[in-house]
N, C-alpha and C positions, 0 to 999 in steps of 0.2 A: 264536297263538290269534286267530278272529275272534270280536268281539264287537260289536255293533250296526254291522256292514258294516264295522269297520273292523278294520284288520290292527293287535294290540295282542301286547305281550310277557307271559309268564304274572304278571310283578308290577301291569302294569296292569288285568287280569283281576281280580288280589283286590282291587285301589282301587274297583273299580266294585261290587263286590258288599258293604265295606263302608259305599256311602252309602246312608240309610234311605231308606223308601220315601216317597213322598207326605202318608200319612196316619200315619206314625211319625215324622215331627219332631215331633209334638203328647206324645209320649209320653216322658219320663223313665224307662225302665227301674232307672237310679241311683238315682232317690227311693223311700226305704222306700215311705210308705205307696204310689206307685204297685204297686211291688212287692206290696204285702198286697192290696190291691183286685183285682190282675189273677189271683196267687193264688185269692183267693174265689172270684172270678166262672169260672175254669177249674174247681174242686173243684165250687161250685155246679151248673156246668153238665153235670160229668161226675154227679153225683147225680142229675140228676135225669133224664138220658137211663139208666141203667143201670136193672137189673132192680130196686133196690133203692125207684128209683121208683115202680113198676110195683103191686110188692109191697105196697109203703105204701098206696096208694092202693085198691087192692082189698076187703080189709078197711073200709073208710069206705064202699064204695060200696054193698056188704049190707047196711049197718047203716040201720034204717028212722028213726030217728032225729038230724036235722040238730048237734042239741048232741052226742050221742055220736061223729059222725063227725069232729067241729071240734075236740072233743078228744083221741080216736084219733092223728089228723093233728099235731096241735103235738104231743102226745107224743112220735108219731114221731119226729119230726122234732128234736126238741129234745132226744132220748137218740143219736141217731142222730148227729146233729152233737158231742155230748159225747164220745162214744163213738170217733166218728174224731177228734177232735179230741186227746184223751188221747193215743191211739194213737202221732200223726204227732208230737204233744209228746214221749212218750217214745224212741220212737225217732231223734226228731232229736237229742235232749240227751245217749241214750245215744251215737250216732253221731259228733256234736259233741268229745265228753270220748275216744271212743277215737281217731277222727283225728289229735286233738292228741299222741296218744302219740310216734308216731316217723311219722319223712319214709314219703311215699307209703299211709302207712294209708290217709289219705282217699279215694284212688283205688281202694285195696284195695275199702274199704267202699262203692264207688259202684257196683264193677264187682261184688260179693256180691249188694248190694241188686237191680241189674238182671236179675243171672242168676235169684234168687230169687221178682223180679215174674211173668217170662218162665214160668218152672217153674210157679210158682202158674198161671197163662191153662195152660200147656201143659194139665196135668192135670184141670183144669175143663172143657177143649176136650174131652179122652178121653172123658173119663168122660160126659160131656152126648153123645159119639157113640154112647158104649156104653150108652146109659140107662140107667145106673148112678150118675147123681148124686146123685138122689133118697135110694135105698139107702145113700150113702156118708154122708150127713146125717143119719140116722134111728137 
């Protein structure tokens, strides 16, 4: 295997690919709260780029009145965050309690969770082709 001009054997290859980059020695992946923060800041981020966004803020933007739209907005936002938040609670604790059962559930339930993410996009992709998503919500 060549790797930066030089001739390396394939265990030398994974040495180089597990040293961090530059700007990731600063980062403890290991440390909880690192962990919750980068969590947030990915959920956060994925909130606010999706339609859910979008959505939210729509509503506020009609409304002719600045206090009703300030409140609209934290509403949102603050059932919406409840709301995922319950959710990913219960399903981690459910997921948690069945993994522990017997060897490889966890994997079981990693490789369920994935296929069922995949399916869910799959069907939302159809259906938003077929313009038929609307219909399917009504």
């Amino acid at each position: 295997v060549k790797l930066d001009g030089k001739l390396c054997s394939e265990s030398d290859s994974h040495e180089h690919f597990e040293k961090p980059c530059s700007w990731c020695v600063l980062i403890d992946m290991h440390d909880p709260v690192t962990q919750k923060v980068v969590s947030f800041s990915i959920g956060l981020l994925h909130g606010v780029a999706g339609p859910g966004g979008i959505l939210g803020v729509l509503p506020a933007v009609e409304m002719r009145n600045w206090h009703s739209s300030c409140l609209y907005l934290g509403s949102f936002i603050v059932t919406s965050t409840l709301c995922m938040g319950c959710f990913a609670a219960l399903y981690g604790e459910v997921t948690k309690r069945l993994g522990a059962t017997a060897e490889g559930m966890e994997l079981l339930l990693s490789l369920l969770s994935s296929a069922l993410s995949i399916a869910v996009g799959a069907v939302w992709f159809v259906l938003s082709l077929l313009g038929r998503l609307e219909r399917f919500f009504h």
